[in-house]
C-alpha positions, 0 to 999 in steps of 0.5 A, spaced: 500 500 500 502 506 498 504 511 503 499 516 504 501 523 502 502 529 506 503 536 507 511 535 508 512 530 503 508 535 498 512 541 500 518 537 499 517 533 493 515 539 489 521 543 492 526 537 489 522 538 482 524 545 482 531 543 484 532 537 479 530 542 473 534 549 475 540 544 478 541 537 474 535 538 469 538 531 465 539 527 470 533 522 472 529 522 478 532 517 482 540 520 480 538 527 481 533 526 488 541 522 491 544 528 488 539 532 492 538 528 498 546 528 499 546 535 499 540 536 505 545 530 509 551 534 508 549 542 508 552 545 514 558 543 511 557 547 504 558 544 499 558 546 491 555 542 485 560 539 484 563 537 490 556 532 491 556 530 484 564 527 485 561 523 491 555 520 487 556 512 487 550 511 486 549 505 478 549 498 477 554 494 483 553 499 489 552 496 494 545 500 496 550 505 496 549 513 493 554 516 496 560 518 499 564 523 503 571 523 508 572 530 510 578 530 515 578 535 520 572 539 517 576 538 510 573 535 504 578 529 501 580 528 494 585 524 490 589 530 490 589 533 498 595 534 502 594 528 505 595 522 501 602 526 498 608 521 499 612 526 501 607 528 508 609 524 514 603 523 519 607 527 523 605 533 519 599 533 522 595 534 528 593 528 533 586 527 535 583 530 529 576 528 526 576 524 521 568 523 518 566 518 513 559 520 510 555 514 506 547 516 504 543 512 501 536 516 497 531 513 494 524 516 491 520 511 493 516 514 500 519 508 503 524 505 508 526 498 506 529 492 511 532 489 505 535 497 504 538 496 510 541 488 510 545 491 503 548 497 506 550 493 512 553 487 508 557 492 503 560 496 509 562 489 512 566 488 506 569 494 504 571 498 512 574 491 514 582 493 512 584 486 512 579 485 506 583 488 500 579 493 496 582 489 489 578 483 490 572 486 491 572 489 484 566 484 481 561 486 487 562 493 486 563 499 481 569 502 480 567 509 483 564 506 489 571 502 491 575 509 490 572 514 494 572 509 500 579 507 499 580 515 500 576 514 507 581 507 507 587 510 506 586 517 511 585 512 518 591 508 516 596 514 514 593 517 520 593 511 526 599 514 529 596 521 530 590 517 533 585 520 529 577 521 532 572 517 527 566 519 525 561 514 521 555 518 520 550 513 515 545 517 512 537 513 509 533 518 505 527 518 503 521 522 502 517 517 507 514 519 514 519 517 519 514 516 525 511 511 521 517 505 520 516 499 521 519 496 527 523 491 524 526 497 520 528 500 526 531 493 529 535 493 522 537 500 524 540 498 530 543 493 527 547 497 522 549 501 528 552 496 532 556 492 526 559 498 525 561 498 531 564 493 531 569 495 525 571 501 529 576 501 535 573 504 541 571 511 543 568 512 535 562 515 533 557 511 529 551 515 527 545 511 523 539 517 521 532 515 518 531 522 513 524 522 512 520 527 509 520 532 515 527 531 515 528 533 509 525 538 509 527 541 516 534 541 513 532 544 507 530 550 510 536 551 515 539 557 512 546 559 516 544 567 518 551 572 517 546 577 521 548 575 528 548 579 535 556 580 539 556 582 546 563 587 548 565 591 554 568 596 551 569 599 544 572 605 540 568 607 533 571 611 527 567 611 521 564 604 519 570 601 523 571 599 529 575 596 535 572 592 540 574 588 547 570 582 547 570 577 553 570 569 550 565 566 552 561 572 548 565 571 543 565 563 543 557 565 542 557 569 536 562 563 532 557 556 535 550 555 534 544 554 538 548 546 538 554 549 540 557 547 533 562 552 530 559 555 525 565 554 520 561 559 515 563 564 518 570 562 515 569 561 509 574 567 507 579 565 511 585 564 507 588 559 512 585 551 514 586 551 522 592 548 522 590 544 529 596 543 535 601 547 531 606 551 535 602 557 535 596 553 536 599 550 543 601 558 545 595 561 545 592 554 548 597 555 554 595 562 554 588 561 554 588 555 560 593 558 565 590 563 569 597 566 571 598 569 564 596 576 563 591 578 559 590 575 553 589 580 548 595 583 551 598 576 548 594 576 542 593 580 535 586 578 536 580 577 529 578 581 524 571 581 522 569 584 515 560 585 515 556 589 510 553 593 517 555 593 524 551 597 528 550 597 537 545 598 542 547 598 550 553 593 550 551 589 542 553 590 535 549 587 530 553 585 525 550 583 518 554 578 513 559 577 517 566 573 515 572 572 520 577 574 515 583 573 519 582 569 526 582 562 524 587 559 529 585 564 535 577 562 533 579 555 533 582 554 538 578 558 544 572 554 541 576 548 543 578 550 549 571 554 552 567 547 549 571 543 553 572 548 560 565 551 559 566 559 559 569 561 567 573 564 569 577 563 561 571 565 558 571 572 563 578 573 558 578 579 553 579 579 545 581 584 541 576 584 534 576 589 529 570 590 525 570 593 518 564 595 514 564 595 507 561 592 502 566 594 497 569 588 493 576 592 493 577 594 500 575 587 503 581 584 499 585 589 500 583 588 508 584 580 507 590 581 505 594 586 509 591 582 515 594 575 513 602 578 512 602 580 519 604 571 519 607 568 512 601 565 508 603 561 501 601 566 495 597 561 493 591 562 499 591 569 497 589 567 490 581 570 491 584 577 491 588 577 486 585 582 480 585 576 474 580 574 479 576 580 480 576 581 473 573 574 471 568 575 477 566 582 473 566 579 467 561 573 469 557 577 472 556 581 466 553 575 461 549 573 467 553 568 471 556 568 478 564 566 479 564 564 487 571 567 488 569 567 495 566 560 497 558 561 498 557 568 497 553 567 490 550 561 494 548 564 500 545 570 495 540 565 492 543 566 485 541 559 479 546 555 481 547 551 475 550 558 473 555 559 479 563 556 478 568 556 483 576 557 482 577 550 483 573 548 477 574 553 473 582 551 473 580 544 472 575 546 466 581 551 464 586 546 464 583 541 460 580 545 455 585 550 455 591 546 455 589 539 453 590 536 460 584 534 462 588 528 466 591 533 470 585 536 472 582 529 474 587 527 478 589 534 481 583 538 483 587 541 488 594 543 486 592 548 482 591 554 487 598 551 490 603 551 484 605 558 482 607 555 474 601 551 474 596 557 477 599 561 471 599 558 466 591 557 467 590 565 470 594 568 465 592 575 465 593 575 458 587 570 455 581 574 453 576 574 459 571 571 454 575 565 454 574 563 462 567 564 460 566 559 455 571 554 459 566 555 465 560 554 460 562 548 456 565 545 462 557 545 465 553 543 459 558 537 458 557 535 466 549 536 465 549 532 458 553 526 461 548 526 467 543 525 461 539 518 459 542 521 451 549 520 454 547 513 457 553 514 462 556 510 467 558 514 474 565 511 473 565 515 466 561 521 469 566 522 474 572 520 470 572 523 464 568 529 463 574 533 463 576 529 457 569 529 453 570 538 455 577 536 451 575 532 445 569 538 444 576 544 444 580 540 440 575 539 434 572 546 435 578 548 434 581 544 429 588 542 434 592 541 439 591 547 444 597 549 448 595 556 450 588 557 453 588 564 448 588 559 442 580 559 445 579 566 442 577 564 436 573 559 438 569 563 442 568 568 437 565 562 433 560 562 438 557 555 435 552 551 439 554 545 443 547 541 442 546 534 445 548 531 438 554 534 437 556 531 445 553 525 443 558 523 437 564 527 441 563 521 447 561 516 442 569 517 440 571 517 447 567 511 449 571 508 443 578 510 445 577 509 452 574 501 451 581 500 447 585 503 451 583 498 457 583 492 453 590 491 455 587 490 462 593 492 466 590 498 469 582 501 471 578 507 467 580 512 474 588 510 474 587 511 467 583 518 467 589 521 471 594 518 466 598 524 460 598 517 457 592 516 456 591 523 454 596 523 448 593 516 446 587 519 445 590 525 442 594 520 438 589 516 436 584 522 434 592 525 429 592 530 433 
């Protein structure tokens, strides 16, 4: 018998319906409602498009898997993060840091299912168990799913000497009632738990939630607020800046939710990662611990905060679209220390906090950038306010797309996201069509911002801004056709070679080999239309090259997504 319907599950329904077709409009409604469901399970982590679609495992050989996600110390995993570089020992990082494993399964039905469960209990048996080599699991699951637990699989083992925290968070969604499951359903839920349990050592945290149309729906409409109250003791005011003495404990309230949960989004522009138990870290700690140590704001540069408004009432500001641009290390780590201490006597203590008000895109990065020289900062942090950036932002904008330069800010204003492009993906989507290396930007999401040469050689001042557009713009349209059922594409081909298909596209428009991403001038002043069938013939090539390529059977279709040989073979092969 059907589930009956209700008011939630209408809302939700209809809200999905309008996001499949403003956000993935070619996908089918089951693959779109497990891109949607996992950006509901993930939201406070504030993740991109991309970064949802990346994590998608969800085709033939899953294991009742849609998705998976590893952050490690509120950080995003991938293939190119700093940590799996041979060249980082697990000294190099911090001991006792979080290190969470998201899985979530989405179905449409309105529904939970205990067979949903049995699957997803068996699949985890099997591939978090490190005795069992991912390899000989290769024909019982796909490709795509194998890779993003090895991701998981391979931060715990670098990471076992650092004692890590392990957090395994299980997510079913659907859009039925959550009040009314079965109780053999929830006897399997508890049975997950515990089988989950048993693969982790002690003190780990395993969480295993139903998401239900309520649920869904709650998280749906949670929307972080930038316009928050700060208590001060005293204050100093000239023009729109200011200059404030703020007890911790106030300011422990202004940077935790009503949960106590650090609301990581007021950091969004900081051009640092917390570095976690690093020298300076351990400093301010001692000073903030040790009731002998003189005021802390005498011993501490203090934390700037850039807001569209700042206004006071009594002993308040009010402070609207708030960013903590420069901080971090003291933000984190007075929320370290107050959340385990509680707030007295160390919360009575003093903190310096500067606040500019300005919605001027030039001032604010000139401020982010004065205030991250007063410690050494790798250039490639500060990539945001480099004026090549500003310019592509200006640029986007005027031909009605958004380039978010600074994380969320196009997001949070409820600007299409289906035209909304990060730095990191336009570099990818640059490199591939711009420089014919779509391996590259496969297998190094990362590096692009790290690497002076490389950063360059893509955000070169001299290529006509036209050009970053057009790689931005064919780059979506390819990701939104290989998701369609024209395409009939596997995940393993959607996440492995959609920088590839952008490739074959320039180089046919193109008429040759690309070296220099100003060579795209020319095709951007073509302006030919990228319909489906002319997609369609450009990946029925790629499919062919990529079968031949394998036959050799001496490698897989990821490994070779990330190979230059690969590459020049399809090139090769195209006498290109």
């Amino acid at each position: 018998m059907p589930a009956p319907q209700t008011n939630a599950r209408t809302l939700l329904m209809r809200i999905f319906e309008s996001w499949h077709q403003e956000n993935v409009p070619r996908s089918s409604g089951d693959t779109a409602f497990e891109i949607f469901a996992s950006e509901l399970s993930l939201r406070p982590y504030g993740l991109g498009l991309e970064n949802i679609q990346d994590g998608i495992v969800g085709s033939g050989q899953d294991g009742g898997i849609d998705s998976i996600f590893t952050f490690w110390d509120d950080n995003l995993l991938d293939e190119d993060s700093d940590l799996f570089s041979e060249h980082r020992r697990p000294s190099d990082f911090s001991q006792e840091r979080l290190l969470e494993l998201w899985v979530i399964q989405a179905k449409r039905s309105a529904s939970f299912e205990e067979a949903a469960l049995d699957k997803l209990e068996n699949t985890l048996r099997r591939i978090l168990d490190l005795n069992q080599d991912l390899e000989e699991l290769q024909g019982l699951y796909n490709e795509s799913l194998l890779s993003r637990v090895d991701l998981f699989r391979r931060a715990w083992e670098k990471l076992l000497v650092r004692r890590p925290k392990i957090s395994v968070n299980v997510v079913y969604a659907t859009p039925g009632d959550v009040q009314g499951v079965a109780p053999q359903v929830l006897v399997k839920q508890g049975m997950l738990r515990q089988a989950l349990l048993d693969l982790f050592p002690p003190g780990a945290a395993v969480q295993c939630d139903l998401l239900g149309d309520r649920e869904l729906l709650a998280r749906y409409n949670e929307k972080p607020s930038y316009a928050l109250p700060m208590k001060f003791q005293e204050n100093a005011t000239s023009g729109n800046s200011h200059v404030a003495l703020v007890r911790l404990a106030d300011y422990f309230d202004l940077i935790t939710d009503e949960h106590g949960k650090l609301r990581r989004y007021l950091f969004d522009w900081n051009v640092r990662d917390y570095q976690g138990p690093v020298t300076v870290n351990q400093e301010i700690r001692r000073t903030l611990e040790n009731p002998d140590s003189p005021e802390f704001w005498w011993l501490n540069n203090g934390v700037t905060i850039i807001c569209s408004d700042a206004t006071t009432g009594g002993k308040t500001y009010t402070l609207t679209d708030i960013q903590i641009v420069n901080g971090l290390q003291t933000s984190h780590t007075i929320y370290e220390v107050l959340r385990g201490n509680g707030k007295a006597p160390i919360g009575d203590r003093m903190l310096l906090v500067r606040i500019i008000s300005t919605i001027d895109r030039k001032t604010r990065d000139q401020v982010i950038r004065a205030t991250n020289r007063q410690t050494p900062v790798n250039d490639a942090s500060l990539r945001a306010t480099d004026e090549i950036q500003r310019n592509i932002e200006d640029y986007f904008l005027v031909n009605g797309w958004y380039y978010d330069r600074r994380k969320n800010f196009y997001k949070n204003e409820g600007k299409d996201p289906a035209k909304i492009i990060g730095i990191p993906l336009l570099g990818q989507a640059l490199t591939a069509v711009g420089l014919c290396r779509p391996d590259k930007a496969r297998g190094k999401p990362s590096s692009l911002l790290k690497n002076d040469d490389d950063y360059l050689q893509v955000f070169n001042p001299k290529v006509d801004l036209s050009v970053f557009l057009w790689a931005a713009q064919t780059q979506r349209k390819v990701d939104v056709f290989l998701h369609s059922e024209l395409a009939n594409a596997t995940q393993g081909e959607r996440n492995n070679l959609k920088f590839h298909l952008s490739m074959l596209v320039a180089v046919e428009l193109a008429g040759g080999r690309i070296h220099d991403p100003q060579q795209l001038k020319r095709v951007v002043g073509a302006d030919v239309e990228l319909d489906p069938a002319f997609l369609e013939s450009r990946l029925d090539v790629l499919k062919g090259l990529t079968a031949s390529y394998l036959q050799s059977g001496n490698t897989t279709l990821e490994k070779a997504a990330k190979s230059q040989q690969f590459t020049n073979f399809i090139l090769g092969r195209l006498g290109i």
